[in-house]
C-alpha positions as CSV (number, residue, x, y, z in Angstrom):
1,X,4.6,-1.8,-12.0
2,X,4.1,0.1,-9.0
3,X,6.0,-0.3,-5.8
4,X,5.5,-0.6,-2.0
5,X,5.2,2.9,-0.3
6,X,7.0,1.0,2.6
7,X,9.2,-1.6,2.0
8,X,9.6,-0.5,-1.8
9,X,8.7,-4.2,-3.3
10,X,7.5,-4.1,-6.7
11,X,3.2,-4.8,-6.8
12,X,2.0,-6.8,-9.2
13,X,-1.0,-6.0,-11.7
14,X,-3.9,-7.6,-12.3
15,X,-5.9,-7.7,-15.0
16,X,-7.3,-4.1,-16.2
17,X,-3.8,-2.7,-14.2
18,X,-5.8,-3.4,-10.6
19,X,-3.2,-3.4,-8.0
20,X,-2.7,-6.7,-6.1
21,X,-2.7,-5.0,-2.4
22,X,-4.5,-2.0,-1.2
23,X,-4.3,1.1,-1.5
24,X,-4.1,3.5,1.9
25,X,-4.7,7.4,2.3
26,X,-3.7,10.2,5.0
27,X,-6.8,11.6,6.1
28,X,-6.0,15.2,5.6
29,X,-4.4,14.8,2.1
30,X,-5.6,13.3,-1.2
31,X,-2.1,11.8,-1.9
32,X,-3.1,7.3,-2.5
33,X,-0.2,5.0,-1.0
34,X,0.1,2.0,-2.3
35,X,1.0,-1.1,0.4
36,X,2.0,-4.7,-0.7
37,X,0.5,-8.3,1.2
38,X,4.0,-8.7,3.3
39,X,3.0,-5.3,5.0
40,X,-0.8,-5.7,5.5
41,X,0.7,-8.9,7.4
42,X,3.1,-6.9,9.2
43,X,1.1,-3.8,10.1
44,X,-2.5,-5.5,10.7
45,X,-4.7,-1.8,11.2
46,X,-4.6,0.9,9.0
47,X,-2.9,3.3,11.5
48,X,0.1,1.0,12.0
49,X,0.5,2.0,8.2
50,X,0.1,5.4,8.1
51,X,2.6,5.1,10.8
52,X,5.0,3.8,8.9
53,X,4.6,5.4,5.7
């Protein structure tokens, strides 16, 4: 299980260990974030959650 890089909320799997959420990235580092439903509803654009990362 991996957790929120936000609100720290567990993610669940799917099947082949696909994470149910998405998956965000700085744009000067390679370093993946992972970001549950609650805060794609929260923070609607993708620099809201860099933000906030």
């Amino acid at each position: 299980m991996t957790k929120c890089s936000i609100c720290g909320n567990k993610i669940a799997e799917l099947f082949l260990e696909k994470l149910k959420g998405t998956v965000v990235r700085k744009p000067a580092s390679s370093k993946q974030y992972p970001v549950c439903f609650e805060c794609q509803k929260k923070f609607p654009t993708k620099e809201e959650l860099l933000k906030n990362l």
